[in-house]
C-alpha positions as CSV (number, residue, x, y, z in Angstrom):
1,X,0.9,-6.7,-73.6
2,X,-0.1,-3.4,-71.9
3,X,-2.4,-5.2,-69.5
4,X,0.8,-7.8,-68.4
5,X,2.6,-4.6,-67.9
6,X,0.0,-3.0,-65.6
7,X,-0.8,-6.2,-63.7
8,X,3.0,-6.6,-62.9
9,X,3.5,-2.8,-62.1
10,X,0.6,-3.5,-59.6
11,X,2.1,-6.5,-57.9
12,X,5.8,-5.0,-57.6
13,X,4.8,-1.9,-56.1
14,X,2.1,-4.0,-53.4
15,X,4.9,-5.2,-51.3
16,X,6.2,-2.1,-50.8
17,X,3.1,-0.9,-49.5
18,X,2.6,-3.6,-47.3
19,X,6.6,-3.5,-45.9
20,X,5.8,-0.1,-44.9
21,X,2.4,-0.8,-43.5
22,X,4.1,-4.0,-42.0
23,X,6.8,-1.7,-39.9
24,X,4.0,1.1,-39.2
25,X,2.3,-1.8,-37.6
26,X,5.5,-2.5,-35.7
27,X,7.0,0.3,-34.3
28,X,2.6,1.6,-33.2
29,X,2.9,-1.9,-31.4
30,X,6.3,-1.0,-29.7
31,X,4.7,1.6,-28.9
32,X,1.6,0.7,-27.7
33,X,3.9,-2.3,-25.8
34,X,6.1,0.3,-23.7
35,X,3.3,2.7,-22.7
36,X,1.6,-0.7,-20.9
37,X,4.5,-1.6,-19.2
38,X,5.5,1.7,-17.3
39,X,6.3,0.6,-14.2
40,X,9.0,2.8,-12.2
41,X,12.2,1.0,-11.5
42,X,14.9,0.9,-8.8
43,X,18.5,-0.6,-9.1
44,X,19.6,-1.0,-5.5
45,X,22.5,-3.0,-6.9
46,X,24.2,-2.2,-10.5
47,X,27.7,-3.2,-11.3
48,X,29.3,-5.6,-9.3
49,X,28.6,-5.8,-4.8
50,X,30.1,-8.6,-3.3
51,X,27.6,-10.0,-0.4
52,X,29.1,-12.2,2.2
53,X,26.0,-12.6,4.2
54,X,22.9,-10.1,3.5
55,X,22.2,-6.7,2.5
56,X,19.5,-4.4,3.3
57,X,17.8,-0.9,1.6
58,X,15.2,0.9,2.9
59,X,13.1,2.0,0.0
60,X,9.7,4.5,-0.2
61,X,6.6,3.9,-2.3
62,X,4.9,7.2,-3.0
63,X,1.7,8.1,-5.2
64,X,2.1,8.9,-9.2
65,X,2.1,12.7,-9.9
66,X,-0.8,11.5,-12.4
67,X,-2.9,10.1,-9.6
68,X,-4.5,7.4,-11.2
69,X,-7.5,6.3,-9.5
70,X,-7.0,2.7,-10.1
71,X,-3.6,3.1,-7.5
72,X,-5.7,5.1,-5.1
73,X,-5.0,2.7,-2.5
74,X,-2.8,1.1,-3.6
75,X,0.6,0.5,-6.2
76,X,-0.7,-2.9,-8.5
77,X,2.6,-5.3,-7.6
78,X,6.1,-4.6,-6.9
79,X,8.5,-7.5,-8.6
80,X,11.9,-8.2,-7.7
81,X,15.0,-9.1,-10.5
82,X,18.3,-10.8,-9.1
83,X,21.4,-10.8,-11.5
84,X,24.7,-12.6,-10.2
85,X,28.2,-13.1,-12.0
86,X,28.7,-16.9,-10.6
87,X,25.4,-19.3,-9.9
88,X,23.8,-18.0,-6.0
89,X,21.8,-19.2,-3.9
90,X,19.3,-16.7,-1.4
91,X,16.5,-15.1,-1.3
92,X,14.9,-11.7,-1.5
93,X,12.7,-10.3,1.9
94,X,10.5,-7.8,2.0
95,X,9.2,-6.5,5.2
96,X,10.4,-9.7,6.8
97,X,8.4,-11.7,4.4
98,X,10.6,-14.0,1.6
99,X,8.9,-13.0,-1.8
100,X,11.9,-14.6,-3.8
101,X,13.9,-17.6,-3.5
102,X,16.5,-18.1,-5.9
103,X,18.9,-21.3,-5.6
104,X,22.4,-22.3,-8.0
105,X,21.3,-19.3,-10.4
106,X,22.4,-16.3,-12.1
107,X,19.0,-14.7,-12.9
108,X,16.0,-15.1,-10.7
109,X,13.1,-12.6,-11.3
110,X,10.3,-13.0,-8.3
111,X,6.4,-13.2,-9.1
112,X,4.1,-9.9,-8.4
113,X,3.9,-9.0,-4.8
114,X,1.2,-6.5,-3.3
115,X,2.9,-3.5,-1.6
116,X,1.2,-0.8,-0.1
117,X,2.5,2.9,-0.1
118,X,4.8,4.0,2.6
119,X,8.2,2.8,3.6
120,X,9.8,-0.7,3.2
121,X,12.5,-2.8,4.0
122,X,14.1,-4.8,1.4
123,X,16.7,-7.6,2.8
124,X,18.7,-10.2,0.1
125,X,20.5,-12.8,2.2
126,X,22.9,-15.2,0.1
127,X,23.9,-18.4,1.8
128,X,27.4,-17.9,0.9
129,X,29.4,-15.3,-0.6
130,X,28.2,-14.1,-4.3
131,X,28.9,-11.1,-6.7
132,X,25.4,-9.5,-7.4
133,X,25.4,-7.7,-10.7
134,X,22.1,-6.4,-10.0
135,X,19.3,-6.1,-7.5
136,X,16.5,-4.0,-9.7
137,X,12.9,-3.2,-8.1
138,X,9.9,-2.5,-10.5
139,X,6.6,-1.1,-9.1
140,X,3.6,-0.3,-11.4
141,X,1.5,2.2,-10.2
142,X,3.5,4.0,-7.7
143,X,7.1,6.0,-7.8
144,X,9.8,3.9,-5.8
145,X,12.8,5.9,-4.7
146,X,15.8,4.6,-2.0
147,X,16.0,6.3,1.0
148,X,19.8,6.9,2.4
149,X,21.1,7.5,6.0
150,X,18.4,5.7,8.0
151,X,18.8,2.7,9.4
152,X,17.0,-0.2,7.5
153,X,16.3,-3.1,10.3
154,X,13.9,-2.2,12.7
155,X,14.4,-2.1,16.3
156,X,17.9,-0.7,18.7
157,X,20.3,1.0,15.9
158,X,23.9,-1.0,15.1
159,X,26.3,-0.7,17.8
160,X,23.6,0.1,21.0
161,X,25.4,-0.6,23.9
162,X,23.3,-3.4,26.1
163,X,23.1,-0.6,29.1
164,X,21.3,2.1,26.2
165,X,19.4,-0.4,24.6
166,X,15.7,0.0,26.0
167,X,16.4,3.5,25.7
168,X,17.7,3.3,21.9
169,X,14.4,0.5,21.3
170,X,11.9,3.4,22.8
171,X,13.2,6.0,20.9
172,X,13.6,4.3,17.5
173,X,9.6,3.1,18.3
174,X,8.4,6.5,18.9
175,X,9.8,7.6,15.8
176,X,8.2,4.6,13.8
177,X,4.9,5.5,15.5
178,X,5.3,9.3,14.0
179,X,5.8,7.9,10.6
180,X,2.9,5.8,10.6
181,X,0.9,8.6,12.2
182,X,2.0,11.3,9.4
183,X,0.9,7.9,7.0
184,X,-2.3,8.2,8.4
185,X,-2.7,11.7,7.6
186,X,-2.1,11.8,4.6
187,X,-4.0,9.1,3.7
188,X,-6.8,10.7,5.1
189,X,-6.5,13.8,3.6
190,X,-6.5,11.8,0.1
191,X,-9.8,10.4,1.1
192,X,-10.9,13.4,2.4
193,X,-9.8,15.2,-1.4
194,X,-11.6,12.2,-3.8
């Protein structure tokens, strides 16, 4: 009778051991499951924004403080995520390029797109009127910030007058050219450090 006694103190205390081993398991795994999916993220749009026709945000890719040298050149993917309160139909552009197309939906989450570091222009055009909950940019391998009080299309500003507007085209050109020259240096001082 001793022995049935042992046996059965045995088996009632083994499931205890393996619940607890079980939700060790499961929260190292959670874990493990957020640490591999740190990518940076950007709501342009949170809450409710009525668009009538498109939108536009002017947003910057920059290095990881880490420095990783698998994004030397580089961020892996950026991936777009479109939330509206009624069914929409649009798409997302990036850089004048369509990278998601999203028709009678209330979620639409695009594919991963290559981006390179630098600045960006990200355009959602609805074909009618919607209520976007949410416009949310992801990046892995890079930090991704919004950057306010610049215009976002290229080209003449809004509201150049037609005798001012190879003058306003030149100027806003020139000041593209000293972006992407200033991109160019630092890039190549980063080759120049590695």
């Amino acid at each position: 009778m001793l022995k049935d006694r042992k046996i059965a103190k045995r088996s009632s205390q083994r499931p205890r051991l393996s619940v607890y081993s079980l939700m060790a398991a499961a929260v190292m795994l959670m874990a493990i499951a957020s640490a591999a999916w740190a990518d940076i993220h950007l709501k342009l749009i949170s809450g409710k924004r009525t668009v009538k026709d498109k939108v536009s945000f002017t947003i910057e890719v920059d290095r990881e403080k880490n420095e990783d040298p698998r994004y030397a050149k580089a961020p892996e993917f950026i991936r777009f995520i479109v939330n509206s309160a009624e069914p929409a139909s649009g798409v997302v552009i990036l850089d004048g390029k369509g990278v998601l197309r999203f028709d009678g939906t209330t979620q639409a989450i695009s594919g991963d797109t290559e981006i390179t570091y630098g600045r960006h222009v990200v355009t959602m055009q609805v074909s009618a009127p919607a209520v976007i909950t949410l416009l949310d940019v992801s990046v892995r391998g890079g930090v991704i910030r919004e950057v306010f009080g610049e215009a976002p299309a290229t080209g003449a500003p809004s509201g150049a007058s037609a005798s001012g507007s190879t003058e306003d085209r030149i100027t806003a050109l020139e000041q593209k050219v000293k972006q992407l020259e200033a991109e160019i240096e630092a890039l190549k001082r980063g080759r120049r450090n590695q």
